[in-house]
DSSP file (Angstrom, degrees, kcal/mol; ACC not computed):
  #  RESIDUE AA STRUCTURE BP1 BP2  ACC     N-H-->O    O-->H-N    N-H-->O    O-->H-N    TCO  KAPPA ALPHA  PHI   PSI    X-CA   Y-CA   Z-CA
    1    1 A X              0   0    0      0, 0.0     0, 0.0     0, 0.0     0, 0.0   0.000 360.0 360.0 360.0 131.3   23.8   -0.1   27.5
    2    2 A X        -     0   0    0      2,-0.0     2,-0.1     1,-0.0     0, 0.0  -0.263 360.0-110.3 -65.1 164.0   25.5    2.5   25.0
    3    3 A X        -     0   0    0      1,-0.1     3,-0.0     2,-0.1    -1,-0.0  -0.577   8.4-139.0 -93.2 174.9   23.7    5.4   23.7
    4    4 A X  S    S+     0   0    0     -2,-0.1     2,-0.5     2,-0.1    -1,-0.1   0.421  91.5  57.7-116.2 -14.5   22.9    5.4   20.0
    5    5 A X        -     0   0    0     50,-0.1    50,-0.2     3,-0.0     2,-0.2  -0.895  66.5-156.7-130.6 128.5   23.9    9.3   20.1
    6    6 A X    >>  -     0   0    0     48,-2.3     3,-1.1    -2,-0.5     4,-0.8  -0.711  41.8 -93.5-107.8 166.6   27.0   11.1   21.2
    7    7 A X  H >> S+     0   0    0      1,-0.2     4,-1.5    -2,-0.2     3,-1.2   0.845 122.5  58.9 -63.1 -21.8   26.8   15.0   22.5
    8    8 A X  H 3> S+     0   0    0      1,-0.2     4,-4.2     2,-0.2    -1,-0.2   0.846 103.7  52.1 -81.6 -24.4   27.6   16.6   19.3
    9    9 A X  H <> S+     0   0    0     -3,-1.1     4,-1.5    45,-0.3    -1,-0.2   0.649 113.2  47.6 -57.8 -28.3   24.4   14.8   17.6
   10   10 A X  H <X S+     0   0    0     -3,-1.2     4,-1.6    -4,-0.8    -2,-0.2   0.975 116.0  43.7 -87.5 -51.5   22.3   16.2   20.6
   11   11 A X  H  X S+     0   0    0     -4,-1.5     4,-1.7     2,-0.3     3,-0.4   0.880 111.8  49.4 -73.0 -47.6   23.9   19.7   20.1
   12   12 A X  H  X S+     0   0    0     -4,-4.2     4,-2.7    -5,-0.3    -1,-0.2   0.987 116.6  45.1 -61.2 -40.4   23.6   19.8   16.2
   13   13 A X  H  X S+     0   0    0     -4,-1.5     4,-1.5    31,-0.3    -2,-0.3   0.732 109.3  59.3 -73.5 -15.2   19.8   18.7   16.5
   14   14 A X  H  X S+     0   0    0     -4,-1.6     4,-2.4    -3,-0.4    -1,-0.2   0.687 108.6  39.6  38.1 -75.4   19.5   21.1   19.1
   15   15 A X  H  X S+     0   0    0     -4,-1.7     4,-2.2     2,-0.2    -2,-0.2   0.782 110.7  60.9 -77.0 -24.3   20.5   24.0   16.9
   16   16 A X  H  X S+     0   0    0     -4,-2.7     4,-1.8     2,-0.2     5,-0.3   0.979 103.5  45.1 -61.4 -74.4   18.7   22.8   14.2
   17   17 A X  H  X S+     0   0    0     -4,-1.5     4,-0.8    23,-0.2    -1,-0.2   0.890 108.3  62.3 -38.5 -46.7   15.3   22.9   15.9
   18   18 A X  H >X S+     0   0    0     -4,-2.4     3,-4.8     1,-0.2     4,-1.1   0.894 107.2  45.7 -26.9 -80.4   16.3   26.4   17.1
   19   19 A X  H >X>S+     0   0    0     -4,-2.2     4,-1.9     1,-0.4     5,-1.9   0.705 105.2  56.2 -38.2 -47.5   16.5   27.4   13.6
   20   20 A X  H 3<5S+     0   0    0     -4,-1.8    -1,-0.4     2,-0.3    -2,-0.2   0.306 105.9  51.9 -83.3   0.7   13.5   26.0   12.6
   21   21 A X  H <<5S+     0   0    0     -3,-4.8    -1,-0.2    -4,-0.8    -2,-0.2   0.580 112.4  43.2 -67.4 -36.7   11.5   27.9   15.2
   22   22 A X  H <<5S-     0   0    0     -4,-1.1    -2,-0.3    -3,-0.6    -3,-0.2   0.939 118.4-126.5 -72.7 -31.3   13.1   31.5   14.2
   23   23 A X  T  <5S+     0   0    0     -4,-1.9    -3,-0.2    -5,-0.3    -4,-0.1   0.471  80.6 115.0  33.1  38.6   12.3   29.9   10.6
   24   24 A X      < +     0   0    0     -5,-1.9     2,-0.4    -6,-0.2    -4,-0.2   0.374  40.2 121.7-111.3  19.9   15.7   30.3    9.0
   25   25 A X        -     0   0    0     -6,-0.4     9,-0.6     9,-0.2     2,-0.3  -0.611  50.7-151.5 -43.1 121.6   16.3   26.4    8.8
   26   26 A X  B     -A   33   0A   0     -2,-0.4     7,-0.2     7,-0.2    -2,-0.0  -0.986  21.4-123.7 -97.8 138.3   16.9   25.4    5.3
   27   27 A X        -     0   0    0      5,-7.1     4,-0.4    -2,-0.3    13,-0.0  -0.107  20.5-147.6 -72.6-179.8   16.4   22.8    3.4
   28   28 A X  S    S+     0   0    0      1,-0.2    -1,-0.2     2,-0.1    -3,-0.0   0.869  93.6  38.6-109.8 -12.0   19.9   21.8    2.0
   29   29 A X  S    S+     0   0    0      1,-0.1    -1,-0.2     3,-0.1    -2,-0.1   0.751 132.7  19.1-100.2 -19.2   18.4   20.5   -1.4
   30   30 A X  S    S-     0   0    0      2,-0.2    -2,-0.1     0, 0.0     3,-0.1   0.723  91.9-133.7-111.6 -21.0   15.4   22.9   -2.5
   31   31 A X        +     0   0    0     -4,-0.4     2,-0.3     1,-0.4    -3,-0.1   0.926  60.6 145.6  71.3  44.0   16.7   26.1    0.1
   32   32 A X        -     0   0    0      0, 0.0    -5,-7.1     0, 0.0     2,-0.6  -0.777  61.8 -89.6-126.1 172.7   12.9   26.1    0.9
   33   33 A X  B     -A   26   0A   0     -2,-0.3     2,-0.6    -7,-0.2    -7,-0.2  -0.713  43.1-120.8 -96.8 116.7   12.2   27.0    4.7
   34   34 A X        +     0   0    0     -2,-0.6    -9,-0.2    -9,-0.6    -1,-0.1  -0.281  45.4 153.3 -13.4  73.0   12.1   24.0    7.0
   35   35 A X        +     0   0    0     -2,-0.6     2,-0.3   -12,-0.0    -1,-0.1   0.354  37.2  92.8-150.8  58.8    9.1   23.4    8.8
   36   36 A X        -     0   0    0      1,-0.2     4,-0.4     0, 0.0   -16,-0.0  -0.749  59.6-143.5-104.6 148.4    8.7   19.8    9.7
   37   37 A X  S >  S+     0   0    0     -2,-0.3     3,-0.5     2,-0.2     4,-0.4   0.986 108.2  46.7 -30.5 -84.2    9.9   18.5   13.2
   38   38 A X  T 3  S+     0   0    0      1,-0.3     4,-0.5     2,-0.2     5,-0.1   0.605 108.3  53.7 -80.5 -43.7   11.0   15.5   12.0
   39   39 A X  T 3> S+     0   0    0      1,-0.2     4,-2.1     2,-0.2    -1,-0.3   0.871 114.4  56.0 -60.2 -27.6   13.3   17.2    8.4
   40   40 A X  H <> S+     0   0    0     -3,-0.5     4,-0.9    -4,-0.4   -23,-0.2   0.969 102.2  42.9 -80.7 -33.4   14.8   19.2   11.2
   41   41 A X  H  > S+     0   0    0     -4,-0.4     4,-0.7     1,-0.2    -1,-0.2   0.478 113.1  54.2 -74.2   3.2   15.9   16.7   13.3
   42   42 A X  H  > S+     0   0    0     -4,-0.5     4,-1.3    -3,-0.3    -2,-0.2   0.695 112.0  49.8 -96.6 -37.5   17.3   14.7   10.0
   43   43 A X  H  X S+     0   0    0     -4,-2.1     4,-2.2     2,-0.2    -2,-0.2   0.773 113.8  42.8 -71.8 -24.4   19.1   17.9    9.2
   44   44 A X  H  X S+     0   0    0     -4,-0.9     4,-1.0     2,-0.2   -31,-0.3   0.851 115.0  45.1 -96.5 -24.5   20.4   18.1   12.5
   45   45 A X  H  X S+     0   0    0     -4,-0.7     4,-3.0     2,-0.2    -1,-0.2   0.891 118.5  50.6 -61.6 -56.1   21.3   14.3   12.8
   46   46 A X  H  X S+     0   0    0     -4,-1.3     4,-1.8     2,-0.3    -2,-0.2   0.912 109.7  46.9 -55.0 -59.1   22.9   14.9    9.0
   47   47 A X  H  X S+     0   0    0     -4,-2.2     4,-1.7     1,-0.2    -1,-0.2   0.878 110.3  52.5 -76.7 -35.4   25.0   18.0   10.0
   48   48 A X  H  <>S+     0   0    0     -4,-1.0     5,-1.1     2,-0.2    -2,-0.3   0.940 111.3  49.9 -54.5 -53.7   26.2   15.8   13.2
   49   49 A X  H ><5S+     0   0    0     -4,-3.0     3,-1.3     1,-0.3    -2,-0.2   0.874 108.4  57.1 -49.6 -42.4   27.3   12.7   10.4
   50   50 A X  H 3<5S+     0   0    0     -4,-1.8    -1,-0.3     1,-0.3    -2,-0.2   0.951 105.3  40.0 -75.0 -77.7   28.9   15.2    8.8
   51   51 A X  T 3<5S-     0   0    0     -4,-1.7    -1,-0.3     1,-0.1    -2,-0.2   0.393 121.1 -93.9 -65.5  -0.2   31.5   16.8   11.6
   52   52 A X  T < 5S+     0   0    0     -3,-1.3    -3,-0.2    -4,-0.2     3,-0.2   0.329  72.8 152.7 122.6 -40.5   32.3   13.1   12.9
   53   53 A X      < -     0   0    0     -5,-1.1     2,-0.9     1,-0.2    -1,-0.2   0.359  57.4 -94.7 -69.8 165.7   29.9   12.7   15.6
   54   54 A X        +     0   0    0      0, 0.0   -48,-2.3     0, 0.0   -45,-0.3  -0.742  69.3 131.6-103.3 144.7   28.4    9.6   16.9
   55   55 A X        -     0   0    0     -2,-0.9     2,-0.2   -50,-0.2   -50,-0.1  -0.888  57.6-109.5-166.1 148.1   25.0    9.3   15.0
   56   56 A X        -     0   0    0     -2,-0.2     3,-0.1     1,-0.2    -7,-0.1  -0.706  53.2 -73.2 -99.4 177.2   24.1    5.6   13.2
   57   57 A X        -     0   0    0     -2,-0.2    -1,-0.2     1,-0.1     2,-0.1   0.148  54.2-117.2 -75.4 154.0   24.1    5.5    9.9
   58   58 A X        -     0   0    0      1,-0.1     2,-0.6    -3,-0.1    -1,-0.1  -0.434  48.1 -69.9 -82.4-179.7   21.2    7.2    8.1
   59   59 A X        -     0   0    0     -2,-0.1    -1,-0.1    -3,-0.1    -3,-0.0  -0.674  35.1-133.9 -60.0  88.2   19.2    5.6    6.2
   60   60 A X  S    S+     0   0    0     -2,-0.6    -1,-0.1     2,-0.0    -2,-0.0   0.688  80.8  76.6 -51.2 -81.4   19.9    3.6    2.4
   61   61 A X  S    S-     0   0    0      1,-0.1    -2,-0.1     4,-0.1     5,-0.1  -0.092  78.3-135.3 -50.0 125.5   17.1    4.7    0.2
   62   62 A X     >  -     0   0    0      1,-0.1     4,-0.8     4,-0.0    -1,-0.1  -0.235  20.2-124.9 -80.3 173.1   17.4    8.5   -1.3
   63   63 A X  H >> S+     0   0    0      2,-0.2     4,-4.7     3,-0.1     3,-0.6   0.886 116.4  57.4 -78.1 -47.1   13.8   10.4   -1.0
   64   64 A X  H 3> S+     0   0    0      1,-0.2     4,-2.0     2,-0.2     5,-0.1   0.951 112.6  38.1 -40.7 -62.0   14.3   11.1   -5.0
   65   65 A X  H 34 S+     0   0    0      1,-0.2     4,-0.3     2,-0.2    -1,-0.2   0.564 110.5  60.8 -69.4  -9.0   14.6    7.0   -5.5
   66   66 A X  H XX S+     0   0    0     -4,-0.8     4,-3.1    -3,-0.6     3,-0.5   0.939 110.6  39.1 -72.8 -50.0   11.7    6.4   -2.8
   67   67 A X  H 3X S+     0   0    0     -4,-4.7     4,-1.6     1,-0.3     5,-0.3   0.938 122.9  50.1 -63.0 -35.9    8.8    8.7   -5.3
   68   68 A X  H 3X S+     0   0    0     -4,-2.0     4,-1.3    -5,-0.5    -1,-0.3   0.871 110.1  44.3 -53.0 -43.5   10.6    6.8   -8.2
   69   69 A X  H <4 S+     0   0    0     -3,-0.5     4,-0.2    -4,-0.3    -1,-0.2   0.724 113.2  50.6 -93.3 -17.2   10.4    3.5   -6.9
   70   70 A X  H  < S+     0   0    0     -4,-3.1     4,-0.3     1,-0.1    -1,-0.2   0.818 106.6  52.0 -86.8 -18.9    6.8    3.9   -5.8
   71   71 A X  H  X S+     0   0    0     -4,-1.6     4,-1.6     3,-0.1    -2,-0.2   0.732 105.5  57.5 -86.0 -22.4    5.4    5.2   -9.1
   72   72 A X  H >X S+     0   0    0     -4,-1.3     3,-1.0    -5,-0.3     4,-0.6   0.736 108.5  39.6 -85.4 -90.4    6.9    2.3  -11.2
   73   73 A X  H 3> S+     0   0    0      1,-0.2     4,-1.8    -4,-0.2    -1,-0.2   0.692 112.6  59.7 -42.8  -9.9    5.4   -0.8   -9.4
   74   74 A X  H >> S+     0   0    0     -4,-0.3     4,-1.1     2,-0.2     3,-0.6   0.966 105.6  54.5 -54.5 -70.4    1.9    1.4   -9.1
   75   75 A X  H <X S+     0   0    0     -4,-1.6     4,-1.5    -3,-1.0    -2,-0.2   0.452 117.5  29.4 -92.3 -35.1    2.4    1.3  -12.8
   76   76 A X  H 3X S+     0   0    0     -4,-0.6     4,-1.9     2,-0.2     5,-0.4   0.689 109.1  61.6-107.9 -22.1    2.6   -2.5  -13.1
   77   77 A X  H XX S+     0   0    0     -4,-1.8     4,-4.7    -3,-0.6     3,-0.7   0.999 111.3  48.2 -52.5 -60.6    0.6   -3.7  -10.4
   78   78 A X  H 3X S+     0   0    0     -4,-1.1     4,-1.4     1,-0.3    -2,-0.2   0.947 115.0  47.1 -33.1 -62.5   -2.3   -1.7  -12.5
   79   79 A X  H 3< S+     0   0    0     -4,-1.5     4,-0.3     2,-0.2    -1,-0.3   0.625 107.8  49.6 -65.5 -15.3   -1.1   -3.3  -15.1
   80   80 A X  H XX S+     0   0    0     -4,-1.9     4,-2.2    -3,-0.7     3,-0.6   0.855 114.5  51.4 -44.3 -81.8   -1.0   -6.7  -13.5
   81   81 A X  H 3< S+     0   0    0     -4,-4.7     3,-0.4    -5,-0.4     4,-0.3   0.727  90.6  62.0 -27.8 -92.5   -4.6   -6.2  -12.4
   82   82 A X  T >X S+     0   0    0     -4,-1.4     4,-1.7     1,-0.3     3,-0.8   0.691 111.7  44.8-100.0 -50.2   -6.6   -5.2  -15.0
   83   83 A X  H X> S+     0   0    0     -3,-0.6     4,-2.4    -4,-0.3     3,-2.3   0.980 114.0  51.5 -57.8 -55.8   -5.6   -9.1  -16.8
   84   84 A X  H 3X S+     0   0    0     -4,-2.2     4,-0.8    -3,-0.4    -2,-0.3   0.736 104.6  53.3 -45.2 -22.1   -6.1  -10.7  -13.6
   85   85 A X  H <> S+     0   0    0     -3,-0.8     4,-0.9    -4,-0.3    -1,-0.2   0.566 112.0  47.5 -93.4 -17.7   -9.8   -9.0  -13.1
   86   86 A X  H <X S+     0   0    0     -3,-2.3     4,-1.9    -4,-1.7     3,-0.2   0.896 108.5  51.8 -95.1 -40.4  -11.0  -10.4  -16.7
   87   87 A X  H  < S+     0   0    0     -4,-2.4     4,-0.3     2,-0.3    -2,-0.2   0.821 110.8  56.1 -57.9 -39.0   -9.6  -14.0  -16.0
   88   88 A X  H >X S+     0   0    0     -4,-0.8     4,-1.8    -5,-0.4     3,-0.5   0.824 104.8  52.0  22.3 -77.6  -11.7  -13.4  -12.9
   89   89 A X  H 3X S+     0   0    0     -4,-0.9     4,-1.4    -3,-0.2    -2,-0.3   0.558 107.5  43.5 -53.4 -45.0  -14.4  -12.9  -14.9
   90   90 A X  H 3< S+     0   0    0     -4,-1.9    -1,-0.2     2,-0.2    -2,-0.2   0.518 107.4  61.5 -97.1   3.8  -14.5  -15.7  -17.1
   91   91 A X  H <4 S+     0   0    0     -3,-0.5    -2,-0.2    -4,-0.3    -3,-0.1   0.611 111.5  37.4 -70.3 -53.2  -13.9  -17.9  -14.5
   92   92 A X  H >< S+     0   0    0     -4,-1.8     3,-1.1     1,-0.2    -2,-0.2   0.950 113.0  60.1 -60.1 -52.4  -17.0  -16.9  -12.7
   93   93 A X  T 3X S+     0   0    0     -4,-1.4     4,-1.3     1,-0.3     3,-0.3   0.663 108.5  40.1 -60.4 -22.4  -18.7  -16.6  -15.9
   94   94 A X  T 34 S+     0   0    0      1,-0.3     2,-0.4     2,-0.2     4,-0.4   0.332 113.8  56.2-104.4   2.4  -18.2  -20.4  -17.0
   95   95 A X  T <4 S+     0   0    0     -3,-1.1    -1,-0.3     2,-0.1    -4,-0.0  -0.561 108.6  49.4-113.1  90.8  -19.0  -21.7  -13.2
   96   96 A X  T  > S+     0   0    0     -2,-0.4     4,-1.0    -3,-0.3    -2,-0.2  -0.363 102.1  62.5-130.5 -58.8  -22.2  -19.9  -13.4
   97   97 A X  H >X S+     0   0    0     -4,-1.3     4,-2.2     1,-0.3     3,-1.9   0.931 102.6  44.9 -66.3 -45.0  -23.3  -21.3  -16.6
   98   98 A X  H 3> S+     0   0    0     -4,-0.4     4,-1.7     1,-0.3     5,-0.4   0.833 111.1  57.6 -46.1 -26.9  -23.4  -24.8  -15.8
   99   99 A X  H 3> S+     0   0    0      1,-0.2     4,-0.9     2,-0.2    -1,-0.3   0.857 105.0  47.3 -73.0 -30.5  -25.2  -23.8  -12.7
  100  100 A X  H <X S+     0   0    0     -3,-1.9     4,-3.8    -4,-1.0     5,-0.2   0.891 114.8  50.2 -87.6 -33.8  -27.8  -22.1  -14.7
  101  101 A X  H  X S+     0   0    0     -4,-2.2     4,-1.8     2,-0.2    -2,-0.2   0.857 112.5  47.1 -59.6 -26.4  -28.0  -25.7  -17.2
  102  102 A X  H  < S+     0   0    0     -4,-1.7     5,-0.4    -5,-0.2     4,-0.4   0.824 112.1  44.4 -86.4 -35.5  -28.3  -27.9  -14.2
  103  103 A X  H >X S+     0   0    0     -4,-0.9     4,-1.6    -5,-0.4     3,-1.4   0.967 119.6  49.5 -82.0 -30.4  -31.1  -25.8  -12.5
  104  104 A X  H 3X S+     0   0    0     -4,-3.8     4,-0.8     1,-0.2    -2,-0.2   0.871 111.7  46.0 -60.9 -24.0  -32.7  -25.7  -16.4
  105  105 A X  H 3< S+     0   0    0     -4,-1.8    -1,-0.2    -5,-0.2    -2,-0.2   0.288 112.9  48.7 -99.1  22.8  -32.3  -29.3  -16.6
  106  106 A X  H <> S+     0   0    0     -3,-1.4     4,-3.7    -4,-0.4     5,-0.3   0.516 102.6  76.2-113.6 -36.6  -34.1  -30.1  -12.6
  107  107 A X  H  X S+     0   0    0     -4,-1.6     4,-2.3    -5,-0.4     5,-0.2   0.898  93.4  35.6 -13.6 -97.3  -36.7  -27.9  -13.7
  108  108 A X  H  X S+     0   0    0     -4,-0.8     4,-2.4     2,-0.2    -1,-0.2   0.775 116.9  57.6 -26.9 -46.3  -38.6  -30.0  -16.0
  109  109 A X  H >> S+     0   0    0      2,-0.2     4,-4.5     3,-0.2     3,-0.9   0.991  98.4  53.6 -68.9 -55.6  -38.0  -32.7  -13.9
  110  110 A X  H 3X S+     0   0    0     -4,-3.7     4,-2.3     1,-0.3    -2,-0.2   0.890 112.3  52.8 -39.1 -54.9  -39.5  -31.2  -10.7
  111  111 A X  H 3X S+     0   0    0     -4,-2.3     4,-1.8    -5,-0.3    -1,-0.3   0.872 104.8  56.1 -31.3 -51.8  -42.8  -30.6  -13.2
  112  112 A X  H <X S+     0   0    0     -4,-2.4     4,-2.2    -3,-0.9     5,-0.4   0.971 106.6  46.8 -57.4 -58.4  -42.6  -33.9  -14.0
  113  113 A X  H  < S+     0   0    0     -4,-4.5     4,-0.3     1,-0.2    -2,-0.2   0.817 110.1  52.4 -14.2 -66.3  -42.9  -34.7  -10.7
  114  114 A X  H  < S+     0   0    0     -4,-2.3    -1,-0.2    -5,-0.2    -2,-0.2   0.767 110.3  43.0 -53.7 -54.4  -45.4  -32.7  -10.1
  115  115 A X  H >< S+     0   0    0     -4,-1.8     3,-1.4    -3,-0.3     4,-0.5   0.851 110.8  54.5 -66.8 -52.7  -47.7  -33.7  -12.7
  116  116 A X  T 3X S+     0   0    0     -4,-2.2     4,-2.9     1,-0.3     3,-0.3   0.845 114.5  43.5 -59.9 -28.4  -47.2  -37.4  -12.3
  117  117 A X  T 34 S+     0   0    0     -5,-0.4     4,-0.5    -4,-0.3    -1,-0.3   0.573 113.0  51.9 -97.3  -1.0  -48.1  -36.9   -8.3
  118  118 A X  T <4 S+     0   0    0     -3,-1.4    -1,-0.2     3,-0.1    -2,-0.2   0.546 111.0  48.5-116.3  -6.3  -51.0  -34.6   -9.3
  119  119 A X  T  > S+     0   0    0     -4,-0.5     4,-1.0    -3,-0.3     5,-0.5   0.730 110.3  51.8 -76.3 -49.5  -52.2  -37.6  -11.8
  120  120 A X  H >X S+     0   0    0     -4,-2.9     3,-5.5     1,-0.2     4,-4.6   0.991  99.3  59.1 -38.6 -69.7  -51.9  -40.1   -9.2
  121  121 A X  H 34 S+     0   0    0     -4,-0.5    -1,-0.2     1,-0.3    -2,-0.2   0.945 114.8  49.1 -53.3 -41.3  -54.1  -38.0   -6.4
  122  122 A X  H 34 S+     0   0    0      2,-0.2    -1,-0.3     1,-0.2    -2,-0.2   0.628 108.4  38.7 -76.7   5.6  -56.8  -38.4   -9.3
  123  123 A X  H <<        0   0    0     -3,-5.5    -2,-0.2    -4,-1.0    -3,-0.2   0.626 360.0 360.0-121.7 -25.5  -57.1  -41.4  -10.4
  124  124 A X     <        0   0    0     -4,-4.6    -2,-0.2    -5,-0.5    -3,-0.2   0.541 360.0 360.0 -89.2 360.0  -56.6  -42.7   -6.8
């Protein structure tokens, strides 16, 4: 089976992670000091793409479009929700009420009942 990685991929992540032990890894978009594993080996994978090397392709979605793309459907899901929880709501509330008219209307009867079966046992 081929490898997914040629030597110059091994060697740039390699150097990376050096760097990111002395701490003079940077990151290449804020210039703030590296010091995730994982951003160093994406730098070092990145810096590999870069020079040629055999690396597969990275990955579609930018980090910028990820925080973008996650705050707008939050935005409408909420807003989704909130209808859905009152339609909910008045859905239970009208299957309730009949439940409370049918146990008002067995009520009475069950009294009746009662009374008729409590005439009986006296007069018999």
């Amino acid at each position: 089976m081929a490898t997914k990685y040629g030597k110059k991929a091994s060697e740039k992540v390699e150097a990376a992670m050096h760097e990111r032990k002395e701490g003079t890894l940077k990151s290449g978009s804020t210039g703030k000091k590296v010091t995730s594993r994982k951003q160093a080996i994406a730098i070092g994978l990145s810096e590999a793409r870069r020079e040629g090397g055999k690396v597969p392709a990275a990955k579609k979605a930018a980090p910028a479009k990820k925080a973008a793309a996650k705050k707008a459907p939050a935005k409408k899901a909420a807003a989704k929700k909130a209808p859905a929880k009152k339609v909910a709501a008045k859905k239970t509330a009208a299957k309730k009420a009949p439940a409370k008219k049918a146990a008002a209307k067995k009520a009475p009867a069950k009294k009746a009942a009662a009374k008729k079966t409590a005439a009986r046992k006296k007069s018999g």
